[in-house]
N, C-alpha and C positions, 0 to 999 in steps of 0.2 A: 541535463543531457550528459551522457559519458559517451565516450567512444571504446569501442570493442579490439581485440588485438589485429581483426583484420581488416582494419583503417575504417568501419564501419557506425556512424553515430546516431544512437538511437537513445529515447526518451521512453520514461515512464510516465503514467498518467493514474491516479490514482481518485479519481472521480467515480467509480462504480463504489469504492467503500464510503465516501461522503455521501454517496445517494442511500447507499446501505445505512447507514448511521441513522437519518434523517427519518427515514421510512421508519424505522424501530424505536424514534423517538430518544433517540439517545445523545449525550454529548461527549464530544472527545475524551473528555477524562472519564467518561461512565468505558468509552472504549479502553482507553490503557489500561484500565482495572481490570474489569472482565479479559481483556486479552495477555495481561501481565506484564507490558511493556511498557520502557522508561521513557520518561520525556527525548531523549537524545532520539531514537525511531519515532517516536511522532512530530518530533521536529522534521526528520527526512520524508516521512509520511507528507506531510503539511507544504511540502518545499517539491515535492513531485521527484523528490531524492530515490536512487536504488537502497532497498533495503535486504539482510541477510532470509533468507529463506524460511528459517526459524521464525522470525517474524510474521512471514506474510501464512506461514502454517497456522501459528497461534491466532492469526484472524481470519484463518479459514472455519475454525474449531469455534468459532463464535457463533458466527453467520451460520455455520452448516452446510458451506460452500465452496468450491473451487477455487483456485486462483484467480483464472480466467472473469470470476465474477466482481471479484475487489478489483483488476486493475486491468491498465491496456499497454503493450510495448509498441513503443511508434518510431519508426525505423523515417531516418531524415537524411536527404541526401545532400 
């Protein structure tokens, strides 16, 4: 969870890219390769952490897919 500058706490959820994963028969590390990123973001990936934009680009560029389809923002009051 983080909070936002305007007192706002909201969560990532990153359960559409493990369905993604699954469906494609792939394992995490087959994703960090393909996608090009280091253990430290898939640790954030793994931990439902916010990760840098460029990240979630590079595994949109795998899938073939939008953001929106790797992950979900849940807004907690």
């Amino acid at each position: 969870m983080f909070h936002t500058n305007r007192g706002l706490s909201m969560a990532v959820s990153y359960n559409k890219l493990w369905n993604l994963v699954r469906q494609n028969k792939m394992k995490k590390g087959d994703l960090a390769r393909a996608a090009e990123i280091s253990n430290y973001w898939m640790s954030k990936l793994n931990h439902d952490e916010p990760v840098q934009m460029e990240v979630m680009l590079r595994l949109c560029k795998v899938f073939h897919c939008d953001i929106g389809d790797l992950m979900e923002v849940i807004e907690e009051e």
